[in-house]
C-alpha positions as protocol buffer text, in pm:
chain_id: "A"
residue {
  index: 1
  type: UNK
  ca { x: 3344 y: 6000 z: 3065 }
}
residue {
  index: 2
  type: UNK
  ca { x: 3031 y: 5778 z: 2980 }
}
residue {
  index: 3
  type: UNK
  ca { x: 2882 y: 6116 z: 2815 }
}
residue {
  index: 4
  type: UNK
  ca { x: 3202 y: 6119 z: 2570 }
}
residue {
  index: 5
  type: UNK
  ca { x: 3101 y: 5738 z: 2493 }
}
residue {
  index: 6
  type: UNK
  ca { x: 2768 y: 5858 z: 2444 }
}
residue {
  index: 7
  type: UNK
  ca { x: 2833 y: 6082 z: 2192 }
}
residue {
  index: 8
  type: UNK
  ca { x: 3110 y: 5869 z: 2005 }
}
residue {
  index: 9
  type: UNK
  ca { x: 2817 y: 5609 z: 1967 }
}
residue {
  index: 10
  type: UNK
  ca { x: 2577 y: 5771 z: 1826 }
}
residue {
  index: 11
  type: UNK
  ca { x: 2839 y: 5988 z: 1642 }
}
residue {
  index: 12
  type: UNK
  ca { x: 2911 y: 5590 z: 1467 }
}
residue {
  index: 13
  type: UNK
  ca { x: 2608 y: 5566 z: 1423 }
}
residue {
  index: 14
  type: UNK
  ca { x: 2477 y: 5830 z: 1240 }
}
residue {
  index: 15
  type: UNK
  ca { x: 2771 y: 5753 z: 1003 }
}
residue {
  index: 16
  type: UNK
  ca { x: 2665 y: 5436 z: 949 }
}
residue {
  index: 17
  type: UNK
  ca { x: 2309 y: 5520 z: 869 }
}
residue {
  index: 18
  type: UNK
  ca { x: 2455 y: 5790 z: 588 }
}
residue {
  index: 19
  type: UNK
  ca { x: 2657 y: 5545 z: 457 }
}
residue {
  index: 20
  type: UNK
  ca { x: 2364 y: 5259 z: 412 }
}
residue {
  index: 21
  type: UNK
  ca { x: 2167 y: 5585 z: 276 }
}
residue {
  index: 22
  type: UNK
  ca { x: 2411 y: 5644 z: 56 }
}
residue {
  index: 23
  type: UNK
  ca { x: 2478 y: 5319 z: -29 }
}
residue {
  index: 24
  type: UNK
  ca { x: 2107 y: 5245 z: -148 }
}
residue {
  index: 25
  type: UNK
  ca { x: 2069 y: 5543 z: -328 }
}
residue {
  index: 26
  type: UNK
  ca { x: 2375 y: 5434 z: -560 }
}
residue {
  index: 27
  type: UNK
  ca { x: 2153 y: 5107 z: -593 }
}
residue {
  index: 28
  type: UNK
  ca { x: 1862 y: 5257 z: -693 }
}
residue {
  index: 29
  type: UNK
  ca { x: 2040 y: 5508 z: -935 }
}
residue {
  index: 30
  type: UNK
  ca { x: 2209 y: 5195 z: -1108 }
}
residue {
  index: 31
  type: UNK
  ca { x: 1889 y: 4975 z: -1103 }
}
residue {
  index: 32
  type: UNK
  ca { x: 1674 y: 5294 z: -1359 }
}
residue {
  index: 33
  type: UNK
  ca { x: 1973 y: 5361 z: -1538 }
}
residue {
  index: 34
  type: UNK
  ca { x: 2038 y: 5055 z: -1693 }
}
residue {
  index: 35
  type: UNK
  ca { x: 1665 y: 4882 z: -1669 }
}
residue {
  index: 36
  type: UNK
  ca { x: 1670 y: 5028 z: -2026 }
}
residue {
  index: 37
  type: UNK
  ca { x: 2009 y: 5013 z: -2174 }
}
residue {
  index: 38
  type: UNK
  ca { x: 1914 y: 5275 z: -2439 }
}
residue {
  index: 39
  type: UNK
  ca { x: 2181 y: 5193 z: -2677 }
}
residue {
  index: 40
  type: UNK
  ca { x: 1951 y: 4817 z: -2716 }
}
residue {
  index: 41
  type: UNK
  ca { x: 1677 y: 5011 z: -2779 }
}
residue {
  index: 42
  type: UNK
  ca { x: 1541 y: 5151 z: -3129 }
}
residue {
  index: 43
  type: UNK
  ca { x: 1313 y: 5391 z: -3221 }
}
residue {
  index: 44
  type: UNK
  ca { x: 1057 y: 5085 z: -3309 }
}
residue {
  index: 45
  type: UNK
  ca { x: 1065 y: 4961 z: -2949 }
}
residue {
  index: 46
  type: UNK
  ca { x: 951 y: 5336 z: -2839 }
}
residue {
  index: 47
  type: UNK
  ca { x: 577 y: 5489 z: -2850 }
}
residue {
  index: 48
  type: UNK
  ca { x: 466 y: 5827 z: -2760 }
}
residue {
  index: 49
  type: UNK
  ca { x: 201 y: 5830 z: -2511 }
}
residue {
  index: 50
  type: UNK
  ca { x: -13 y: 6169 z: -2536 }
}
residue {
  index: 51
  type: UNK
  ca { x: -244 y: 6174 z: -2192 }
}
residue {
  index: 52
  type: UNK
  ca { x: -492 y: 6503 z: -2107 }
}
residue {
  index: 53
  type: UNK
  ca { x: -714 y: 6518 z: -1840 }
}
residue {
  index: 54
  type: UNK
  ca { x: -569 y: 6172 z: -1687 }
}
residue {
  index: 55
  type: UNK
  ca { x: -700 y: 6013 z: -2009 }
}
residue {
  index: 56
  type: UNK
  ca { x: -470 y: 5863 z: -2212 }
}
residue {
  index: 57
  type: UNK
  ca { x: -557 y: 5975 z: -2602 }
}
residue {
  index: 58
  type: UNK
  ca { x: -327 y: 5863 z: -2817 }
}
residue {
  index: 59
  type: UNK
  ca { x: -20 y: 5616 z: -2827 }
}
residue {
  index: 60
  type: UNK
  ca { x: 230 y: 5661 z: -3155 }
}
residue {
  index: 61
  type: UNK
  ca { x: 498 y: 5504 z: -3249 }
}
residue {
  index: 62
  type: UNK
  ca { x: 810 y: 5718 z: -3236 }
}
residue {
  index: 63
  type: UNK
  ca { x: 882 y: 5646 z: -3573 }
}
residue {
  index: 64
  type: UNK
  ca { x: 537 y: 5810 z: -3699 }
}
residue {
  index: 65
  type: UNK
  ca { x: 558 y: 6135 z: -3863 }
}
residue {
  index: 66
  type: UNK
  ca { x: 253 y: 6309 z: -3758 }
}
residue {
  index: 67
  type: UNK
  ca { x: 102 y: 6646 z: -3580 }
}
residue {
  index: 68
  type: UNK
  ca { x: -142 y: 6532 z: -3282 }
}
residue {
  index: 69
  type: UNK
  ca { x: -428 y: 6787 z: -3163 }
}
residue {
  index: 70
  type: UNK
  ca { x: -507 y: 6789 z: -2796 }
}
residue {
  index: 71
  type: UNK
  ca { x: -786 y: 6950 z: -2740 }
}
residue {
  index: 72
  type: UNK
  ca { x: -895 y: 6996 z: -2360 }
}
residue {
  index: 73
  type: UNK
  ca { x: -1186 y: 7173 z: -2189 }
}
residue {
  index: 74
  type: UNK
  ca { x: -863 y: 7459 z: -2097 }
}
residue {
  index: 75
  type: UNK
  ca { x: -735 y: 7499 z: -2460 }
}
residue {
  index: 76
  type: UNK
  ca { x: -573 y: 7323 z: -2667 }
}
residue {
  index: 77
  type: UNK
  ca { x: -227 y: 7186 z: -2790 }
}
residue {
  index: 78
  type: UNK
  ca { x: -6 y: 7061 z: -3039 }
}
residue {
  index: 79
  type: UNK
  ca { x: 224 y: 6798 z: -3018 }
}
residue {
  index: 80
  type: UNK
  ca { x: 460 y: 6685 z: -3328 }
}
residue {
  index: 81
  type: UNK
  ca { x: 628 y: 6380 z: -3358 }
}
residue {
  index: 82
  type: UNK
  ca { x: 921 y: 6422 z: -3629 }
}
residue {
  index: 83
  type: UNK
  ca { x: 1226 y: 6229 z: -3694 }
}
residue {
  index: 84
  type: UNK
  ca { x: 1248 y: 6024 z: -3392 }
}
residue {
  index: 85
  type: UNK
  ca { x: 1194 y: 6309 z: -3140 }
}
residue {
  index: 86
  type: UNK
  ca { x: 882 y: 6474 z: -3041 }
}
residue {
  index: 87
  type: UNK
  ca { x: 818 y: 6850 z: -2887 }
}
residue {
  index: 88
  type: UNK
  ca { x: 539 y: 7041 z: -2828 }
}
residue {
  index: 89
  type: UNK
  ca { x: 460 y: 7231 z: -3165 }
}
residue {
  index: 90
  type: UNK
  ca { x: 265 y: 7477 z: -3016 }
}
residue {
  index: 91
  type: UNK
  ca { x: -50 y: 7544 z: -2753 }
}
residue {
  index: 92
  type: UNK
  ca { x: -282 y: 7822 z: -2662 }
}
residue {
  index: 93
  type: UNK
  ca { x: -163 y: 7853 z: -2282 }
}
residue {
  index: 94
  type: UNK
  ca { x: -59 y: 8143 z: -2112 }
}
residue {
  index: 95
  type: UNK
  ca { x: 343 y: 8070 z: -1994 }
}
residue {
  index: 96
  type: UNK
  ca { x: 451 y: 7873 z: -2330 }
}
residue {
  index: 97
  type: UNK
  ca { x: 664 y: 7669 z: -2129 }
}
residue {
  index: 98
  type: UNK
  ca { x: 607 y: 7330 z: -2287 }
}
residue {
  index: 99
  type: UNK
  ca { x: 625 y: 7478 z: -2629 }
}
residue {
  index: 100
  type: UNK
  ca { x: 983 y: 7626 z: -2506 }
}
residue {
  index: 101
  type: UNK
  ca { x: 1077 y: 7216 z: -2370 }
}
residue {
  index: 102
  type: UNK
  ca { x: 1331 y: 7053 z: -2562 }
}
residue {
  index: 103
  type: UNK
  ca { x: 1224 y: 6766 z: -2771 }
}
residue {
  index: 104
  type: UNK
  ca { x: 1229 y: 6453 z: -2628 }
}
residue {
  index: 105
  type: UNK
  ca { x: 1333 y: 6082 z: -2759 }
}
residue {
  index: 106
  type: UNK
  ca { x: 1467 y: 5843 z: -2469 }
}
residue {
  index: 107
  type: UNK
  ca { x: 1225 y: 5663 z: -2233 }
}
residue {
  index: 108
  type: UNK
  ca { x: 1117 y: 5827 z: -1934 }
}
residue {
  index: 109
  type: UNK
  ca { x: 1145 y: 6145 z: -2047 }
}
residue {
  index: 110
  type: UNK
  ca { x: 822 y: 6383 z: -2083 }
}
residue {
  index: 111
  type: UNK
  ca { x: 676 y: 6726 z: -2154 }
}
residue {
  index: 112
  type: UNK
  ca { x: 438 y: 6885 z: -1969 }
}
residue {
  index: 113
  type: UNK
  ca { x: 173 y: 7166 z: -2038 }
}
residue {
  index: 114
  type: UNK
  ca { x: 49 y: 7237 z: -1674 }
}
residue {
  index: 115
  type: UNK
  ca { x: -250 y: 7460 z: -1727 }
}
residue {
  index: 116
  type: UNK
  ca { x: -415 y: 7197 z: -1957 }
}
residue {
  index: 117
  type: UNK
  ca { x: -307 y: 6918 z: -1776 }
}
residue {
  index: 118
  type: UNK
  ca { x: -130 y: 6759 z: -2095 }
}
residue {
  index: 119
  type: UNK
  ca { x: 169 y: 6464 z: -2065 }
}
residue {
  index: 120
  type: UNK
  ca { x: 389 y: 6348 z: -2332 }
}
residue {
  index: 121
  type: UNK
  ca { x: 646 y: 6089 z: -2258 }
}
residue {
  index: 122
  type: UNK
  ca { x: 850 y: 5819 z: -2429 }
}
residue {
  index: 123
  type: UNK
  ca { x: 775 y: 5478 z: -2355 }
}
residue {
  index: 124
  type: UNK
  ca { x: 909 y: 5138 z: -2393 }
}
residue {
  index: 125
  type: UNK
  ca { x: 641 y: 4968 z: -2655 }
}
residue {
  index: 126
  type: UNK
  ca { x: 508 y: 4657 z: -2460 }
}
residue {
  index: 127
  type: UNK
  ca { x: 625 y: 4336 z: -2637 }
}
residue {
  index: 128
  type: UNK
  ca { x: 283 y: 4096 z: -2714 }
}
């Protein structure tokens, strides 16, 4: 008898513990999705921020129309920012897989070029 208890304990338990899990997951989720309600935002509020190597090289705003060279000691890249999106134009690695990414325009979201160790993301312009 005290082993059924046993196990109906921590059975209550470990319920419990899923549902606090569970519970501060949703929080999380709900805290990133609406720190930036994206329908407040505008293209002027966003920059594209171009890092290689761990150095950042250039920050644009989204709104720019321009081609941006990356050149790194592994090859080199070339990112295009066109009206209000930006994808990876083309690059000189192997796999092509950041040239095949989908353009990107919301905050948060990036493309990557993993054998020259390029980033692109969106970013929320820092008010002054």
């Amino acid at each position: 008898m005290p082993d059924k208890n046993i196990r109906k304990n921590e059975k209550k338990r470990t319920l419990f513990l899923i549902l606090i899990l569970v519970v501060f997951s949703l929080v999380v989720h709900l805290i990133f999705r609406y720190r930036y309600d994206a329908s407040s935002l505008s293209s002027e509020d966003l920059v594209v921020v171009v890092e290689a190597e761990g150095r950042q090289l250039y920050a644009v705003p989204l709104t720019d129309e321009v081609r941006l060279p990356v050149i790194t000691g592994s090859g080199e890249n070339v990112v295009r920012i066109e009206d209000g999106v930006v994808s990876m134009e083309s690059a000189d690695c192997k796999n092509q897989i950041c040239v095949q990414t989908a353009a990107i325009s919301q905050p948060g979201e990036t493309i990557v070029c993993l054998p020259h160790r390029v980033v692109v993301s969106v970013s929320v312009r820092k008010k002054e």
